[in-house]
N, C-alpha and C positions, 0 to 999 in steps of 0.2 A: 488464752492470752488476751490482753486486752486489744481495743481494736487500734489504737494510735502504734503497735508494734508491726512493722515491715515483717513478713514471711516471703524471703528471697531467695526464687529458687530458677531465676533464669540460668541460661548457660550459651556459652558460645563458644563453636570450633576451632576459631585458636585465640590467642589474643589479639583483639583487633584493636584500629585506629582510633574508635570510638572511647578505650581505656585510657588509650592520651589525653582523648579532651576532656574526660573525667579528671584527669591529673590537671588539666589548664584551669577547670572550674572549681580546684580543687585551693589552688595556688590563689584562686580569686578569692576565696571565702576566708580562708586564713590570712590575709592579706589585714581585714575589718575586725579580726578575731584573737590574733597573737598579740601575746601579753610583751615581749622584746620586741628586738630591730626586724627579729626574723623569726617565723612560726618554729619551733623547736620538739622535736622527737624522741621522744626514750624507749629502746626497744630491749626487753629483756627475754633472753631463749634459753628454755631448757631443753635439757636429755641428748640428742644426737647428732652425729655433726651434719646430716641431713636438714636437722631442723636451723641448724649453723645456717646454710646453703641457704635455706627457705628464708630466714631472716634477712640474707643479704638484697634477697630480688625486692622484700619488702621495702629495704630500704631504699633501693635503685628506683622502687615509684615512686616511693614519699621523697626524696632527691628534685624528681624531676616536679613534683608539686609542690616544689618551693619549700621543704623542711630543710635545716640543718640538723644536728643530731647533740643530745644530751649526755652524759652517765650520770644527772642529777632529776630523779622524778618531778623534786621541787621546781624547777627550772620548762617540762616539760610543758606544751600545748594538743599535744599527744602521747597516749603512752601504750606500750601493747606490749603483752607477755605472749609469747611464742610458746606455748605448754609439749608437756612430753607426758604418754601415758605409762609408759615402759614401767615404771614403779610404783609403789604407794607412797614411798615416802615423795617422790616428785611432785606426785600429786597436791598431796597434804600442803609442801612449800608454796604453790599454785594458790592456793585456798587464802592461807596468811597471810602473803604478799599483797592477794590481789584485797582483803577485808583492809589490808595497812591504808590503802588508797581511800577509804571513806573519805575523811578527814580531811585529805588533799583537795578531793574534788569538793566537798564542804565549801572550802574556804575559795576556790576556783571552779565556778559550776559551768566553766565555758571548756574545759579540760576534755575532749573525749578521750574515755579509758576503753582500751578492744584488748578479748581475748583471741588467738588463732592455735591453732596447728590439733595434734593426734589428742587431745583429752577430749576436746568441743566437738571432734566426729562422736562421741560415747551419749548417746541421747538421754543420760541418766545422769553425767554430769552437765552434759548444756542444759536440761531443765534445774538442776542445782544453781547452777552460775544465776539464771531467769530469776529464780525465786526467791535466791538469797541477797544476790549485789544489783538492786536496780538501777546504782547509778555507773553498771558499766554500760556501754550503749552500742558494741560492736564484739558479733561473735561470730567465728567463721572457721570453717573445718580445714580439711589441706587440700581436698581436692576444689578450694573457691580460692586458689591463691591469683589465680589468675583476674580473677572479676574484684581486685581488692580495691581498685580505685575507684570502682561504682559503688560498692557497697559504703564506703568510705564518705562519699559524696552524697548516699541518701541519707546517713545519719547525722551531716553536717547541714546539709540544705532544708531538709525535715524535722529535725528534731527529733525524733524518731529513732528504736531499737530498733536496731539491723541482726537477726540470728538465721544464720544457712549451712546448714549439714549436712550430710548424706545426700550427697550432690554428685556422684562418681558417673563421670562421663567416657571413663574408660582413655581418655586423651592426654595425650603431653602437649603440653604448650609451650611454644617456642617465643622468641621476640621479648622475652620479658627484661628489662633492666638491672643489673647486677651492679649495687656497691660492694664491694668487696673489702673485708674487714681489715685483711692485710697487707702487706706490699708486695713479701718473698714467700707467703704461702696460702695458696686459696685452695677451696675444694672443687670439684668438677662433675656434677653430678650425673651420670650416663642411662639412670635409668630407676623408676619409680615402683613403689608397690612389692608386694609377696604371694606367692602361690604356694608357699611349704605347708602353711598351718601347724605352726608346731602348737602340740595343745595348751602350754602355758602362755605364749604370743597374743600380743592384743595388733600387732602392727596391720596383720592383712584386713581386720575389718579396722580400721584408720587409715590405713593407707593404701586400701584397695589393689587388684589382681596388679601383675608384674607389667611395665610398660615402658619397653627400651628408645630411646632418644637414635633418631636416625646416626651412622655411624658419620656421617661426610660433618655433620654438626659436632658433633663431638671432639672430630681432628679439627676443626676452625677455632672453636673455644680454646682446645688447648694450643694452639698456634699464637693465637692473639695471646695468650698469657704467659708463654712462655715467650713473645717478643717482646710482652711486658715486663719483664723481667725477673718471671718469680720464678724463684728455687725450686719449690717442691709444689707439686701440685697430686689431691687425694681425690681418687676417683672414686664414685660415689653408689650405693646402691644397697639396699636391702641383702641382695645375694646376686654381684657382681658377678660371681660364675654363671647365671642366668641371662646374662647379657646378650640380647637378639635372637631370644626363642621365637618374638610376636614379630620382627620383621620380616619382610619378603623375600630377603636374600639370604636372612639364618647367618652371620656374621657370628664369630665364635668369642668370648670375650678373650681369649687367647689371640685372635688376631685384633680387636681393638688393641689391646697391650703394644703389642708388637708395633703397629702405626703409630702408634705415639711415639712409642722408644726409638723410634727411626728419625725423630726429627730432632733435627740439628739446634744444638743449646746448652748450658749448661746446670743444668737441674736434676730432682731426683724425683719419679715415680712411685706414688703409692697409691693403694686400695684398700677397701672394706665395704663392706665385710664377706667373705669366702666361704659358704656354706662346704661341710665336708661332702657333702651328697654326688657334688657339681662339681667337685676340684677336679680338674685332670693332671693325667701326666703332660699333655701339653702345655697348662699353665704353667707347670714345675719348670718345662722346660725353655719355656719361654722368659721365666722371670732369670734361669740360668743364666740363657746366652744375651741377656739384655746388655744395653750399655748405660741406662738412664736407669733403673728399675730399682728400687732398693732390695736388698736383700733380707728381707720381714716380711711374715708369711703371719696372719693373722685368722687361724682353723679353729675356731669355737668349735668343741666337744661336749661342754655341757656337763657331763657324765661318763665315767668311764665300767657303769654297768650298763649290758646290754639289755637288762629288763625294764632300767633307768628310759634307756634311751628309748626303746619300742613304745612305751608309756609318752615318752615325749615327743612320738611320732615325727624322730629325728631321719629316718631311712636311711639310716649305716648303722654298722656295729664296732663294737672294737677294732677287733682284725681292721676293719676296711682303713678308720681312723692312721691306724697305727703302721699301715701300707703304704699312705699317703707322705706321712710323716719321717719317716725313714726313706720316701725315694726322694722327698725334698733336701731330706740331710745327705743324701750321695750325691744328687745333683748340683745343690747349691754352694758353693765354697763359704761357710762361713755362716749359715742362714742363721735368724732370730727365730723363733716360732711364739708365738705368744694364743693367749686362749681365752677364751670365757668358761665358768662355770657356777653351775646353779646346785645351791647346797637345799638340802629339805625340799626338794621335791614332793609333792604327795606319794608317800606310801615310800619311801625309799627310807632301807633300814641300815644301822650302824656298818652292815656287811656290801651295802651297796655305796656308799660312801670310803668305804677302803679300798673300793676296785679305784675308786677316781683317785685317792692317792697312791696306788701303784702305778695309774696313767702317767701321772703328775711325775713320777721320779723316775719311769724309762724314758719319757720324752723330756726333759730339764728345759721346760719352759726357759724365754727369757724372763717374762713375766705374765703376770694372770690379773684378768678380771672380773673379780668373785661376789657374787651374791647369795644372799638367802632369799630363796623362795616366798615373791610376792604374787598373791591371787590378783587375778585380774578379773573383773565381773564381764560376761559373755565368752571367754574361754571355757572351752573341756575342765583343764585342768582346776579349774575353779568348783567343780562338782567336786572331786576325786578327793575319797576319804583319806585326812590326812594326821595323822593319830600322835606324831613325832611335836613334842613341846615346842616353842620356842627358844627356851633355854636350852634344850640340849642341842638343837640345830644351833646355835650359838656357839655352844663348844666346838660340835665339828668344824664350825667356821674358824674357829680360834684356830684347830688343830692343822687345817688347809692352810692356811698364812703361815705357820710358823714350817711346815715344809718347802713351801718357796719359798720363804727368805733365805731357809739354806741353800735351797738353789741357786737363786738370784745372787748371792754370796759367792759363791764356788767360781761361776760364771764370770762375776765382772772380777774377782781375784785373778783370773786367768787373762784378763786382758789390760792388767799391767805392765808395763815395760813397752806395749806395741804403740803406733801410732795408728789413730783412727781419722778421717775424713768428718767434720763436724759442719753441721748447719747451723752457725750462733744465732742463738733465737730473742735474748733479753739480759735484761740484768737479773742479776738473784741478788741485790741491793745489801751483798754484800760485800763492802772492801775492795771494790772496785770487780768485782767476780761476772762472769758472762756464763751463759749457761746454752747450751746446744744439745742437740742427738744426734747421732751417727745413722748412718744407712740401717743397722738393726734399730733402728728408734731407743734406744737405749743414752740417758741423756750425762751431761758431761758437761763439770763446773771447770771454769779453768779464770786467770787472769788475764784482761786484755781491756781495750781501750772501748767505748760501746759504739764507735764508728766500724768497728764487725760486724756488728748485727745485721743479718740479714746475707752475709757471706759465707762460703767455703772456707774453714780454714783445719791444717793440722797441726790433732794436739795429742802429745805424748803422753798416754796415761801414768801418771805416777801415784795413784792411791784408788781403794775400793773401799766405798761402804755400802754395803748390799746390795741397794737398787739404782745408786748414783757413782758415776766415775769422776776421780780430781786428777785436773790434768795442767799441762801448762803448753803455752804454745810452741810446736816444735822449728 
């Protein structure tokens, strides 16, 4: 690399007072530098609602360094795409986005453009990013989310490419500033990283070994936001049943639940994502006797062949799957179950893909979150000979949707005529229509005035089309 480019690789134990005054000198330099009244921000995030969380604290520094914030790049005096690895096509969008920005910075060469999050850990795309776009001038992994106002600050003071990756200090950091994107619903993140290695997974090398946020922190955030007044708050984690293996005291994510649910307010509880391996019956039955907790149980299976799954070094099999599944539906009155799964796998044949649709119709999802099988470069499964076309993984995909839709069908047809508890979320800018989801997350168009939004309210379902309920206020 040439030598006028920063190689930033300090690190510090938590975030300290010194990130402030990064933010103070930060406020001073965009002060001589912004193009408006006020230096301006466009932060754009893919893939997870993790990486959601991660964008918020971004903004909470850039906040206190004096930005306001855009959804027009044009307008922007910074701008930073928040990347997600999890897919190729993510990627690929990553790439054109960020080559659209030439042009921009062309024409404004005082613009810094930063890339962050899970792609820029991948040392094979951060040298891509180096080689191709030199007029971005800030890259940074997830484990640098903390040191973002110093790095921030060398590439404004210096002029100078800033790129820092593989930086994992094995730490959570606390103290960091959170803008928070919504009013009535935020995320809550309780805990960092993966230790599963499932072999198609790129996340544990991006996001490094599991790392739980002390528990007494965790009840204060969410105290402060539910006095804040938000409705639903998602708690956050790679595989939230893992919650407090690394702490001193071994806290069970059964009993986080439980402490939140205890606190006086009126909102609704949820998580993700819930590895089958980790689920317990005590989470079942704690999400039961809740009084805040929503009733949605979100168990990625992946696969409902057991040769599928060993290959996917999932550790469970069907049975186990299908155990869990069934004591949630006896214990929970009413539950949702919703799932992931991965179609063309390597080496998975037409025969192993019809065990996943016999999964699919004894457990009648609410709904599914379905993909074809993307390679990830530095995964197992990126080896693994994979013989099955395109095109015909295409059809099973076809064939996997059109079985839950008739699910998905059956399902909300049976929840006509009841009255469901709704959190209205927006307008669907139709005809005056407001649009919410109920405790199974399953969402719900109804008429009303947009001064709901953001409240409880009940609506009588009076219509189903498949995956959407039409209701009216009861």
């Amino acid at each position: 690399m040439p030598e006028n480019t920063i190689i930033a690789n300090d690190t510090s134990d938590v975030i300290s007072k010194q990130q402030f005054e990064y933010m103070k000198l930060i406020s001073q330099i965009m002060a001589d530098r912004k193009r408006g009244e006020k230096p301006m921000a466009y932060i754009r995030t893919y893939g997870c609602q993790q990486n959601v969380a991660d964008s918020e604290r971004i903004k909470g520094m850039l906040e206190i360094s004096g930005f306001d914030f855009t959804e027009n790049p044009e307008d922007a005096d910074f701008i930073l795409f928040n990347t997600c690895a999890i897919r190729e096509h993510a990627e690929d969008r990553v790439f054109g986005n960020v080559g659209a920005l030439k042009a921009l910075k062309r024409r404004h060469p005082q613009i810094v453009i930063a890339l962050c999050g899970c792609m820029m850990e991948q040392e094979h795309i951060a040298n891509k990013m180096y080689k191709s776009f030199p007029f971005v001038s800030l890259v940074f992994g997830t484990h640098s989310l903390h040191r973002f106002p110093q790095l921030l600050h060398q590439t404004l003071s210096e002029g100078k490419r800033v790129y820092e990756r593989d930086n994992d200090d094995k730490k959570v950091y606390e103290g960091i500033p959170v803008k928070r994107d919504g009013t009535f619903k935020g995320w809550l993140s309780i805990m960092y990283g993966c230790n599963n290695f499932c072999t198609y997974c790129i996340v544990p090398y991006v996001r490094g070994r599991e790392r739980s946020r002390e528990k007494s922190l965790v009840l204060d955030e969410a105290r402060q936001m539910i006095n804040s007044g938000y409705k639903e708050i998602t708690l956050l984690g790679q595989n939230v049943n893992s919650y407090g293996k690394n702490l001193p005291d071994k806290p069970t994510f059964s009993d986080l639940l439980h402490e939140i649910d205890s606190i006086d307010g009126d909102y609704w509880l949820r998580f993700m994502t819930s590895h089958p391996k980790d689920c317990s019956r005590e989470l079942i039955d704690t999400i039961a006797s809740g009084t805040h907790i929503s009733k949605h149980l979100h168990l990625p299976f992946q696969s409902g062949s057991d040769r599928i799954l060993k290959a996917m070094n999932r550790h469970y099999d069907r049975k186990k799957y299908l155990e869990i599944v069934n004591y949630a539906k006896e214990k929970i009155d009413g539950v949702s179950l919703t799932s992931d799964i991965i179609v063309g796998f390597p080496g998975e044949t037409y025969e192993d893909f019809k065990e996943t649709l016999s999964l699919i119709r004894e457990v009648e999802f609410t709904s599914l979150f379905t993909f074809i099988y993307s390679p990830r470069v530095g995964t197992p499964a990126a080896k693994m000979p994979d013989p099955i076309s395109a095109e015909e993984k295409s059809k099973w995909f076809r064939e996997l949707l059109d079985v839950q839709e008739e699910i998905a069908a059956k399902r909300c047809a049976s929840m006509v005529s009841g009255i469901e508890k709704v959190l209205v979320e927006s307008e669907t800018g139709k005809n005056g229509e407001l649009s919410g989801r109920t405790s199974g997350n399953i969402i719900v168009e109804f008429k009303g005035d947009k001064s709901l939004i953001g409240t409880f309210q009940n609506v009588k379902i009076t219509q189903a089309r498949n995956w959407i309920l039409k209701g009216e206020l009861a």
